[in-house]
Structure formats: C-alpha cells, structure tokens
N, C-alpha and C positions, 0 to 999 in steps of 0.2 A: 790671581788668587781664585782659586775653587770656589764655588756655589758654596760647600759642604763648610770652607775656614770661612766664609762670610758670616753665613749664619752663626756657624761656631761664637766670632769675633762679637757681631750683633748681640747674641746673648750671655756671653759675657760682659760687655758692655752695660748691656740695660738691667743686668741682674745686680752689679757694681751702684750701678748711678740711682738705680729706682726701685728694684726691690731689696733689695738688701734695706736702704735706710724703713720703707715703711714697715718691715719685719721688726725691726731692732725699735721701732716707734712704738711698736703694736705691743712687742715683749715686754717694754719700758713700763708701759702706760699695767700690762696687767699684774709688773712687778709692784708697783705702788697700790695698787687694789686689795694685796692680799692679806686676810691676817687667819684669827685660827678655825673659825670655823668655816671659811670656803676653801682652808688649805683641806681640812679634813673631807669636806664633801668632794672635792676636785679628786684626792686622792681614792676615794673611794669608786669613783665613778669612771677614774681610768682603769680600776681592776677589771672593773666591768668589758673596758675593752682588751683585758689581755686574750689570747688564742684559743684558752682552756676553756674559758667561760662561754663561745662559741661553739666550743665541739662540745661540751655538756648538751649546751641549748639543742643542739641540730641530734644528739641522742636521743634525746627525752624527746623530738616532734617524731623519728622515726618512724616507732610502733602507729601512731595516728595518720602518720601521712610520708609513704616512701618518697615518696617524689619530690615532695619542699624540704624534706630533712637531705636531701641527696643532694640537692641543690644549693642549698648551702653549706655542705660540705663541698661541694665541688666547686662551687664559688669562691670560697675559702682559701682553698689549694692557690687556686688560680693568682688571688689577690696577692697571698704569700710570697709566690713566686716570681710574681710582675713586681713585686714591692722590693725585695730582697735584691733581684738585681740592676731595678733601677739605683740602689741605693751605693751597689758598689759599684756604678759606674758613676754615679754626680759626685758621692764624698761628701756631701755637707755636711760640715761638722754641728754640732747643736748648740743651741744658744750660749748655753753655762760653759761649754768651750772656750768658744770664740770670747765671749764676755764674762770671763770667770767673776769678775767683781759686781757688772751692773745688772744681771743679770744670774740669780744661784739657782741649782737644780734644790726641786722637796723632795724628787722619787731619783733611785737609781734606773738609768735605762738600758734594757738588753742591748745595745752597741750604741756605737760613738756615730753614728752617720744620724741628718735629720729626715731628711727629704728620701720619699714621702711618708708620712705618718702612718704609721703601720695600722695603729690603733684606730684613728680615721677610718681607715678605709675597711678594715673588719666592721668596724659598727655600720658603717654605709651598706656593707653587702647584706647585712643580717634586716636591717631597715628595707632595703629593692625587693628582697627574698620574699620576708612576710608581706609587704605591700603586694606582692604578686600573686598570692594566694590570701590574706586574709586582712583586704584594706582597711576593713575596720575598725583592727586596733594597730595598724601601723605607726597613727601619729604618736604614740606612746615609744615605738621604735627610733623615728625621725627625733622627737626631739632629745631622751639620751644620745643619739649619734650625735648632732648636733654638740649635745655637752661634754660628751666625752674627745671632741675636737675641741673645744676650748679647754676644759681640763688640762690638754698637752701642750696648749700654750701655758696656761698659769701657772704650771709646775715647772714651767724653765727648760721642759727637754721639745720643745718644739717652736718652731716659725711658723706665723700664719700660713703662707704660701705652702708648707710641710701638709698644713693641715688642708687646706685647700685642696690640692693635690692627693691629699688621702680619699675627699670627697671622689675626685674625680674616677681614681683609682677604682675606688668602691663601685662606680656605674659601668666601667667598662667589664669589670671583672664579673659584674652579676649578669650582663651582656653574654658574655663571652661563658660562662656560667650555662645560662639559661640556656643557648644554641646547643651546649654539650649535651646537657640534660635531655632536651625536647627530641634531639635526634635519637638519641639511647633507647629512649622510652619507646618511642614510636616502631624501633630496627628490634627491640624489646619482646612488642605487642603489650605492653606491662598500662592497668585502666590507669586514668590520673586520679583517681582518692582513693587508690589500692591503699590501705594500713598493713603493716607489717603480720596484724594479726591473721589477716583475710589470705595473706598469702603461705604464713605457715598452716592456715585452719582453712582451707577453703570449705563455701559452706554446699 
C-alpha cells in the first residue's frame, strides 16, 4: 500500500472514529441552546459574514488606504478560491444533511458541502487584514470573526472542524495575501498609506 492510501486510510479512519462524533456532540449540544433571540442575533451575524459584506468593507477602506483595501481584496479572492475547491474535493455534506431530524438548518446555504466554512474564513481574513494595519481596533474584528464561526454552527449549516478549518483557511489565505500584495506594491514603487485620493490628486 502507497504512503498516499495510508494516510488516505488514516484519515478516514480518525475522521469516522473521532471527529465525526465530537462534531455531531458539538452540533447537538448548540441544537439544545437555541431559542428566539440567539436564532436572530446568530442570523444576523452570519450575514455579516456573507462575501458582499467584505467587498463593501474593502470599497469604503480604499479611498483611505490603497493598499489594506487591496489586500483584502486580494486576500478574499484567495480564500474563495482555496475554499471552494477544497470543498469540491472533501464533499462534506452539512449537518442538516446528514442529520436531517437531530439536527435542522435556521438559514438556507449557498451549497450542500461543509467543510471549510466559507464564512469562517472571510471573517478571519478581514480580522489578520485590519490587525496588520490597524491593531487597535482589531479585537472588535477577532471577536465578530469569532461569532460569526459559532453562528454557522448554531444555525445547523456547519461542523465545528468546518469552522475551525475556516479559521485556518482565513491565516493562510491573508498569508498568501500579504506576500502578493507586499511584492506588487514594492515592483509597483506605489508609498504604503497612498489613499486613493493622493493618487488621483497628487499634491
């Protein structure tokens, strides 16, 4: 047997035997928690992390600041892209799925796969982004990101590990982000708190 069906074998085994049940533990436990006012704030809070709400955010910083508004957009892309086809290559289906009864979705979700939490890992990016340029009011970023990954557990369309993994998603992608940007910039010559203004208006 290949190195490559080992490990294969391995984690499907250990995702069967050990994550799987603390997933389905985790979902349980935040099915029993909910009633109408954390359905509404959870729901609210996951709009926060849809796509749209990002590219507003990263328009509106532009004019102030080329370079952190570019940056997460381009961090964004990245996430999208790394998200999207991890998703069609795992196939986890989402909770309300697999567990149509002990488990009900409150939101409908853009597709049927879980893993990784899309929503996760947009908030994570937009969280590393302003922590890179404006640590001061980042924890205000960190902990919506934060909630907006439990939100996608308590609404039923997500697994912890989903969300986890969105976390993870979220660091590499503002990673892999930052190195695009920083070269650009530099191959550019473009200052780093150029605002949109200064470079239509130079003074």
């Amino acid at each position: 047997m290949s190195l490559y069906k080992k490990l294969k074998t391995w984690a499907h085994k250990t995702s069967v035997t050990v994550v799987y049940p603390v997933d389905l533990y985790i979902s349980k436990l935040f099915v029993k928690l909910r009633n109408k006012f954390l359905t509404f704030f959870f729901k609210i809070l996951s709009i926060l992390g849809d796509w749209w709400t990002s590219t507003i955010f990263s328009l509106a910083i532009l004019p102030f600041n080329i370079k952190l508004g570019t940056l997460i957009i381009v961090s964004q892309l990245i996430q999208v892209i790394l998200q999207k086809g991890i998703k069609n290559v795992i196939l986890r289906k989402r909770p309300y799925i697999k567990n149509r009864f002990s488990i009900p979705r409150l939101i409908v979700p853009p597709d049927k796969f879980s893993f990784p939490s899309g929503h996760t890992a947009g908030a994570f990016v937009l969280f590393f982004c302003i922590n890179s340029y404006l640590p001061s009011i980042s924890w205000v970023f960190l902990i919506v990101a934060i909630l907006i990954g439990i939100s996608r557990i308590y609404l039923g369309v997500h697994y912890f590990t989903d969300v986890l993994f969105g976390f993870i998603l979220g660091f590499v992608s503002f990673e892999i982000g930052t190195a695009i940007v920083e070269n650009s910039f530099k191959a550019l010559n473009i200052p780093e708190q150029l605002s949109l203004f200064e470079k239509i208006f130079p003074v």
